[in-house]
C-alpha positions in Angstrom: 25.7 59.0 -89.9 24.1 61.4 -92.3 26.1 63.3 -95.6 29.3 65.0 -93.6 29.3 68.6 -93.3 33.0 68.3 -93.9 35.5 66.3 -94.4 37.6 67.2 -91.4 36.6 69.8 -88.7 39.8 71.3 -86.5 38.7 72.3 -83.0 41.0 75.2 -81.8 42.8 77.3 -83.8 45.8 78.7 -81.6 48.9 78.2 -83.0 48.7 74.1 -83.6 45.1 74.3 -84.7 45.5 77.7 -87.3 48.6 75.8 -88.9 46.8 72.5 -89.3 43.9 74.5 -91.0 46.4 76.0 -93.6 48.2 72.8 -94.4 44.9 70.9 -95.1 43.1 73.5 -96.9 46.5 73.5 -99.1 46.7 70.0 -99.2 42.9 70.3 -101.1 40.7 68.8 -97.9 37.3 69.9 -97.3 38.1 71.6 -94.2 36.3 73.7 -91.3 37.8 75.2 -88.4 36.7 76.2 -85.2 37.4 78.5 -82.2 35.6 79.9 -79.6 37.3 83.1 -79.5 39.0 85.4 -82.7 42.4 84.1 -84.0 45.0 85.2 -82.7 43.3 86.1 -78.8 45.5 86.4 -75.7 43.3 83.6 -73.5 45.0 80.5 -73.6 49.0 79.5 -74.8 49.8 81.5 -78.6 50.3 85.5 -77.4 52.6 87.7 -75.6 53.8 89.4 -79.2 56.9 87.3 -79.5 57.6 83.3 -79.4 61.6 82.3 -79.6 62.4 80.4 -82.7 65.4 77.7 -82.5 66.8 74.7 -84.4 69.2 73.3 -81.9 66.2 71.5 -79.7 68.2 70.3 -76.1 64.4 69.2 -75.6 64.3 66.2 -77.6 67.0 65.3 -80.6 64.3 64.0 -82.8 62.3 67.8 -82.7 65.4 69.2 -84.6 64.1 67.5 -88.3 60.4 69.2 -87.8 62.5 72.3 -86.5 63.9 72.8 -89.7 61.1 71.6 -91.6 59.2 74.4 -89.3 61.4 76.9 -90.2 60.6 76.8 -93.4 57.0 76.4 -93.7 57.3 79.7 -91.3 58.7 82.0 -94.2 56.1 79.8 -96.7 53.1 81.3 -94.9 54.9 84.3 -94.2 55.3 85.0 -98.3 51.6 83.5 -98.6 50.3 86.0 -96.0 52.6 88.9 -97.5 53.5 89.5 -93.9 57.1 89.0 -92.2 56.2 86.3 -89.4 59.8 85.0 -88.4 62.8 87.0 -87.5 66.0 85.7 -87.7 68.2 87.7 -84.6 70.6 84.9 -83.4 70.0 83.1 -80.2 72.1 81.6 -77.4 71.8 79.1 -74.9 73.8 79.9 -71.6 74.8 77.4 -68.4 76.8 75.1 -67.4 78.7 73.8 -69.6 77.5 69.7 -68.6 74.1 70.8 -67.5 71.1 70.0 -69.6 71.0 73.1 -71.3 74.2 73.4 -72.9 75.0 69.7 -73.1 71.6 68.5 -74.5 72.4 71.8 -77.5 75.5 70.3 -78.3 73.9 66.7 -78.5 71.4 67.8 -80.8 73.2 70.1 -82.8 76.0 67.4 -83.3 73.5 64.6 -84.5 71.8 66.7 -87.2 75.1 68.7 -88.1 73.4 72.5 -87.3 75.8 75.2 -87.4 76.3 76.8 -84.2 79.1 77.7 -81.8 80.2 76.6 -78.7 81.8 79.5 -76.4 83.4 79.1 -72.9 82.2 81.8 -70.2 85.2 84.1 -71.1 83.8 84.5 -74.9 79.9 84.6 -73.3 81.5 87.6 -71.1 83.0 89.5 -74.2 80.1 89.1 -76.9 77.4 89.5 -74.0 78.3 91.9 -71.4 74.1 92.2 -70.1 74.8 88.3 -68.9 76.6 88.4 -65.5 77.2 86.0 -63.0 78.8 83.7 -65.5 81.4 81.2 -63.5 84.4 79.2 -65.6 82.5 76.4 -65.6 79.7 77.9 -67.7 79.3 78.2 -71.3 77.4 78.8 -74.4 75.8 77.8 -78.0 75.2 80.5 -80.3 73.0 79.9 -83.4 72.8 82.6 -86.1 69.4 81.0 -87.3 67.6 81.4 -84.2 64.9 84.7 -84.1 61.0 85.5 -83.2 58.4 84.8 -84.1 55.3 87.0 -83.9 52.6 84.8 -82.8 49.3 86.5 -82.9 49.9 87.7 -86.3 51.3 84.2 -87.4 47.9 82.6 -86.4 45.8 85.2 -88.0 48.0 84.7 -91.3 47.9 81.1 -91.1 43.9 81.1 -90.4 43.1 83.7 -93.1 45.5 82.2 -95.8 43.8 78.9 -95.0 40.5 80.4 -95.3 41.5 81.9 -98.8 42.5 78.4 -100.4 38.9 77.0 -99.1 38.7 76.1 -95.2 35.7 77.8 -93.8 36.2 79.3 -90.1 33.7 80.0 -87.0 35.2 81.5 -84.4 33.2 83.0 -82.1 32.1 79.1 -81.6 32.8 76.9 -78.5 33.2 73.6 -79.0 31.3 71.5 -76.0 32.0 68.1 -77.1 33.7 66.2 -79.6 31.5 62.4 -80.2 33.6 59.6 -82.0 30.6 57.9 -84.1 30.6 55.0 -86.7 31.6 57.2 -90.2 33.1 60.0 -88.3 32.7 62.0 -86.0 30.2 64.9 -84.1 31.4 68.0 -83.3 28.6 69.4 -80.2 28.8 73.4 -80.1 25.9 75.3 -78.2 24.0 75.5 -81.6 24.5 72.8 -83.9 25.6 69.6 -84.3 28.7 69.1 -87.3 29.3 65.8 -88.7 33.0 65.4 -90.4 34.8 62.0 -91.4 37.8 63.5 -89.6 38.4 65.5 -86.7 41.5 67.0 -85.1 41.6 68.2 -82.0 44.0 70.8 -80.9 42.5 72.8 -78.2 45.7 73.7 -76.3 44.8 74.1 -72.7 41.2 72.8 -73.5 42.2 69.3 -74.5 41.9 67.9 -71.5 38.1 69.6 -71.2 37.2 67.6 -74.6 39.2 64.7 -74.1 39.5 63.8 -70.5 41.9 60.8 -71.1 45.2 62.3 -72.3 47.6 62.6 -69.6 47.6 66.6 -69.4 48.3 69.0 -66.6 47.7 73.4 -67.6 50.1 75.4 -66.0 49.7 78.4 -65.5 52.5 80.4 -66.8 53.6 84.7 -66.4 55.3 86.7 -68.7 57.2 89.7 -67.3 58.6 92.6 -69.3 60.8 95.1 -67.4 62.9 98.1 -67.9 65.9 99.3 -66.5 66.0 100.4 -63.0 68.4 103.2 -64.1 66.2 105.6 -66.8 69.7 106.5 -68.1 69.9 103.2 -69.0 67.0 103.0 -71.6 67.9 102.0 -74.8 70.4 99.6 -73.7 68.3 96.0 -73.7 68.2 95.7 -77.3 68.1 92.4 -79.3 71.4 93.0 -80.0 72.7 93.5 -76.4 69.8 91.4 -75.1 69.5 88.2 -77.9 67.3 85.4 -77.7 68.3 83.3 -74.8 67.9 80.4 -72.6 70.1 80.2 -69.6 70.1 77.8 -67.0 71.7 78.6 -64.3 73.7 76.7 -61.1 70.5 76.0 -58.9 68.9 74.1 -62.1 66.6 77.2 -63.4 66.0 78.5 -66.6 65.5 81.9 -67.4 64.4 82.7 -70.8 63.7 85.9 -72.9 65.4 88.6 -75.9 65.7 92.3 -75.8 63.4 94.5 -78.3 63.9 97.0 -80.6 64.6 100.2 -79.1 65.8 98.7 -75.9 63.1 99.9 -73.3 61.7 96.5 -72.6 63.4 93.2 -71.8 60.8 90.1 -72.3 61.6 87.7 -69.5 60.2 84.6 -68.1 61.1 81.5 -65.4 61.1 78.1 -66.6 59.0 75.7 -64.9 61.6 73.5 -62.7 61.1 72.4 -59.3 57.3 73.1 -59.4 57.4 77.0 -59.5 54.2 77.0 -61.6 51.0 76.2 -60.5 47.8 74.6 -62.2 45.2 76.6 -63.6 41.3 76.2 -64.7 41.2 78.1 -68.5 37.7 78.3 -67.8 38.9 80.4 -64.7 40.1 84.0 -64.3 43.0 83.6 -62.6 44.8 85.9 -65.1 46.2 88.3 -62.6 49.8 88.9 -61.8 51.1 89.7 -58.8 54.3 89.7 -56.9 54.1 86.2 -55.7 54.5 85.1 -59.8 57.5 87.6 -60.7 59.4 87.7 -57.4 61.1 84.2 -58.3 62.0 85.5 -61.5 63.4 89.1 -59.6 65.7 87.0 -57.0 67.3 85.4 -60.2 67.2 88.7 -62.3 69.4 90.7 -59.2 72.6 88.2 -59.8 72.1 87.0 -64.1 70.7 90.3 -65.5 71.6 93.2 -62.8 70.4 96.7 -63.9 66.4 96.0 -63.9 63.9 97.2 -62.0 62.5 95.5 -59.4 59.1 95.0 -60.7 58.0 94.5 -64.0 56.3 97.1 -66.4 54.0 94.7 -67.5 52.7 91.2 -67.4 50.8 88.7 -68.8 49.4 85.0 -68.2 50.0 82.2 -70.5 49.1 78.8 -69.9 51.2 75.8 -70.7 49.5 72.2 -71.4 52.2 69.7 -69.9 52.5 66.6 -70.7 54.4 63.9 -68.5 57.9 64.0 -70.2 57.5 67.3 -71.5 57.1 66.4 -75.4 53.9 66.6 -77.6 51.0 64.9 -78.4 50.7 64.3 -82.0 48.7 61.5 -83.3 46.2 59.0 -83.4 44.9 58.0 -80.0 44.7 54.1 -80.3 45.0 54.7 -83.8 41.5 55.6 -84.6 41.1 56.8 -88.0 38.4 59.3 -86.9 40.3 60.8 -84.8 43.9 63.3 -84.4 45.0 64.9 -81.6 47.7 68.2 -81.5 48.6 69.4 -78.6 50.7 69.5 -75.3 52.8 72.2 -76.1 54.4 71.7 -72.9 56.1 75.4 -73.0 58.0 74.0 -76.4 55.7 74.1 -78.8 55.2 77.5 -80.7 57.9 77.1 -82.8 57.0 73.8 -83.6 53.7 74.9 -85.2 53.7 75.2 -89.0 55.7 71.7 -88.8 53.1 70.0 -86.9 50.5 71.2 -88.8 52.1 69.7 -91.8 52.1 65.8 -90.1 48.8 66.7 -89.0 47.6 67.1 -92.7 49.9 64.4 -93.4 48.0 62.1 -90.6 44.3 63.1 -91.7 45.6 62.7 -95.7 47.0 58.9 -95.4 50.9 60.2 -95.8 53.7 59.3 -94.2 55.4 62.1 -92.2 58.7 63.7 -93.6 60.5 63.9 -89.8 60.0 61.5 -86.9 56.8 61.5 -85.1 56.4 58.4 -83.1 58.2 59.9 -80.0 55.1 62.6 -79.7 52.2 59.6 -80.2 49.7 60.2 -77.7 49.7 55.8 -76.4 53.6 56.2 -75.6 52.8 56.1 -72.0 
């Protein structure tokens, strides 16, 4: 292979990809990025204006370290950007109390000694009237750290703060192909060919386009905002009636969302259990909602959150790149040195982001991660 181009090329720059670009280009690499749309677009998994930020992970107990490495890295490139990125509003996690959602908190916020409390239904009733439908055998976990994160602006400050401390950036730039060659690898785009020692891939819902092998499924994902059926009642779905939540409730669903300021909207959304969402082509424009994606969400809304109206004011598709047990890819497939892969999100992963992109610059730099990684490695199937 001729003289690289660069020394590492990242292809995709949502919210894995952007935060990958800062760490290395802090870290001192010879980086480029690439995108084939501007940061901080609404195609594929990184917008809707909000992502839920929370320490106490029931999705793993080994996500908690990078959560808290996360967390920080988040108000890092926040002060670097000179922007406010994360949010910190409280959030709570509501069910019952030996289902997965409450249980699997507790697990994780006991093993790594988070600070949280644990309410029965009658405290959940007092502090959060707007929940209803709560039975005695329900309960929460309250975390005063938990908050938002504003995710369009969050890749655009991670992308432009990279940019300033060296990386170079084409958006605007498909990437058709990624080639694994001796020395490196080539980076195909409709235009030119890039040669890099390194590259990392972090496509989101595009992975499995560039790299057919991973064991990847896109979902295709609404988001729903409503207001209150009773005009009266604007005003009253704040973050402070409304916080950040999860709650699972007795037929196994999740619904998740947060109140905003001012109260007229409440961001709401259906977790994917029991096959609710469907697969989706990103190359395709299936980006419309329609009744048949909110009206599961509406059935559950009527009994947990009564008082909405019965369609949403607005909506939104999002697309979710699953993996088989629901955790990350992060790593080296078969340990090539040419080669890292970021990605799988897997509805998870926003929060995530900054932390990743740290063990990705950590991968690509020789280091040794600070938190555990091995239970994301791409070969762990």
């Amino acid at each position: 292979m001729r003289s690289p181009d660069a020394d590492v090329a990242v292809v995709g720059l949502g919210a894995f990809g952007a935060a990958a670009l800062w760490r290395l280009a802090a870290a001192g690499v010879d980086v480029v990025g690439l995108d084939r749309f501007a940061p901080g677009h609404g195609f594929g998994s990184s917008h809707g204006g909000t992502r839920m930020f929370r320490t106490a992970c029931l999705e793993h107990p080994d996500l908690v370290p990078l959560a808290l490495r996360s967390r920080q890295l988040w108000r890092e490139l926040g002060d670097a950007a000179g922007e406010r990125l994360f949010e910190p509003t409280g959030g709570v996690l509501i069910g019952p109390r030996h289902g997965h959602v409450v249980a699997g908190t507790i697990a994780a916020a006991a093993r790594h000694g988070l600070d949280v409390e644990v309410w029965d239904a009658a405290t959940v009733r007092a502090r959060l009237p707007r929940h209803a439908g709560l039975c005695d055998h329900h309960g929460a976990v309250w975390e005063a750290g938990a908050g938002l994160i504003a995710p369009e602006a969050a890749i655009r400050a991670a992308v432009a703060v990279a940019a300033r401390l060296g990386a170079r950036v084409h958006s605007g730039t498909r990437v058709d192909g990624v080639e694994l060659v001796a020395g490196g690898a080539l980076v195909r785009t409709a235009d030119d060919v890039l040669r890099v020692r390194q590259v990392v891939v972090a496509a989101g819902a595009w992975l499995p386009t560039l790299l057919p092998d991973l064991p990847l499924r896109v979902l295709r994902v609404p988001i729903t905002w409503f207001r209150a059926a009773d005009p009266a009642a604007t005003g009253a779905y704040g973050l402070a009636d409304v916080p950040v939540f999860i709650r699972e409730l007795d037929d196994g669903t999740c619904l998740w969302g947060h109140g905003v300021h001012g109260g007229d909207e409440l961001k709401l959304g259906l977790e994917d259990r029991g096959g609710l969402m469907r697969e989706m082509d990103p190359d395709g424009d299936d980006r419309r909602v329609t009744p048949d994606d909110w009206s599961p969400l509406v059935r559950r809304l009527d009994r947990a959150l009564p008082g909405l109206a019965a369609a949403p004011s607005r909506a939104a598709v999002c697309m979710y790149p699953m993996t088989p047990d629901r955790q990350f890819l992060l790593g080296r497939p078969g340990g090539d040195p040419r080669l890292v892969v970021a990605g799988g999100d897997s509805g998870h992963g926003f929060k995530h982001a900054t932390g990743i992109g740290e063990v990705v610059s950590d991968l690509i730099c020789g280091r040794t991660p600070q938190v555990p990684v091995a239970f994301m490695h791409p070969d762990r199937w």
